[in-house]
C-alpha positions, 0 to 999 in steps of 0.5 A: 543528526545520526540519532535521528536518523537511527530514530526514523529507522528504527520507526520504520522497521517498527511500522513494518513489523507491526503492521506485518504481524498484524495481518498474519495474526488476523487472516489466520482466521478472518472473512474474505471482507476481513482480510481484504481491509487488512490488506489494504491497510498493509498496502497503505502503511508499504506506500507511506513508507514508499512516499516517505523515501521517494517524495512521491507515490509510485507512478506509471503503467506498473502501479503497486509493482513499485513496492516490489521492484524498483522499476524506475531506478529511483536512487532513494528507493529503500525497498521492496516494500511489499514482499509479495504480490497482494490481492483482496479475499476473492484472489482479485487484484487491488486497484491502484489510482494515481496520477503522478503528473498531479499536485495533489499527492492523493491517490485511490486504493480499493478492492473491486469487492466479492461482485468481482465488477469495478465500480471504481470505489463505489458499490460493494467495492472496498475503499481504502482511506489514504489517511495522509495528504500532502 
């Protein structure tokens, strides 16, 4: 039991240190659209991790803020599991959609892209592709 607990800590330190450098290592040099995906990519590895805790994704008014804080006193919050608040390449906020009352654990993560409109995922708008679905 305690070698895989050590085993699971030690993957999540992992996952967040490469996935951490791997965006510092990237906008140091990177287009708006470029450095948008990452981030998007960095916010969908931080609520993978948050889901991995919780068994949930973060609910309610406040969205992505619960990577930050733990907003609602959950007792298996780990965090923070962003360090800083995120936006895309134009200094645009992320879009985060997720209805917590669901059974389907899915929510939608994108960028309103260089147009700055919200077309709610689709036109130039910047999806991210929750790769896991429980």
């Amino acid at each position: 039991m305690v070698a895989g607990v050590v085993v699971t800590v030690i993957n999540r330190v992992s996952l967040f240190f490469l996935t951490f450098f791997m965006i510092l290592e990237i906008e140091a040099n990177s287009s708006s659209k470029t450095r948008t995906i990452d981030r998007l990519q960095y916010i969908g590895s931080s609520l993978l991790i948050f889901r991995l805790d919780n068994y949930d994704y973060p609910c309610g008014e406040n969205g992505l803020q619960g990577l930050e804080f733990n907003q609602n006193n959950l007792n298996t919050w780990k965090g923070p599991y962003l360090r800083k608040h995120h936006v895309d390449g134009w200094g645009q906020e992320f879009v985060y959609v997720y209805k917590c009352s669901s059974n389907e654990k899915i929510y939608k993560l994108y960028s309103i892209g260089e147009n700055k409109v919200d077309e709610r995922g689709k036109g130039d708008d910047i999806l991210y592709q929750q790769k896991f679905k429980w």
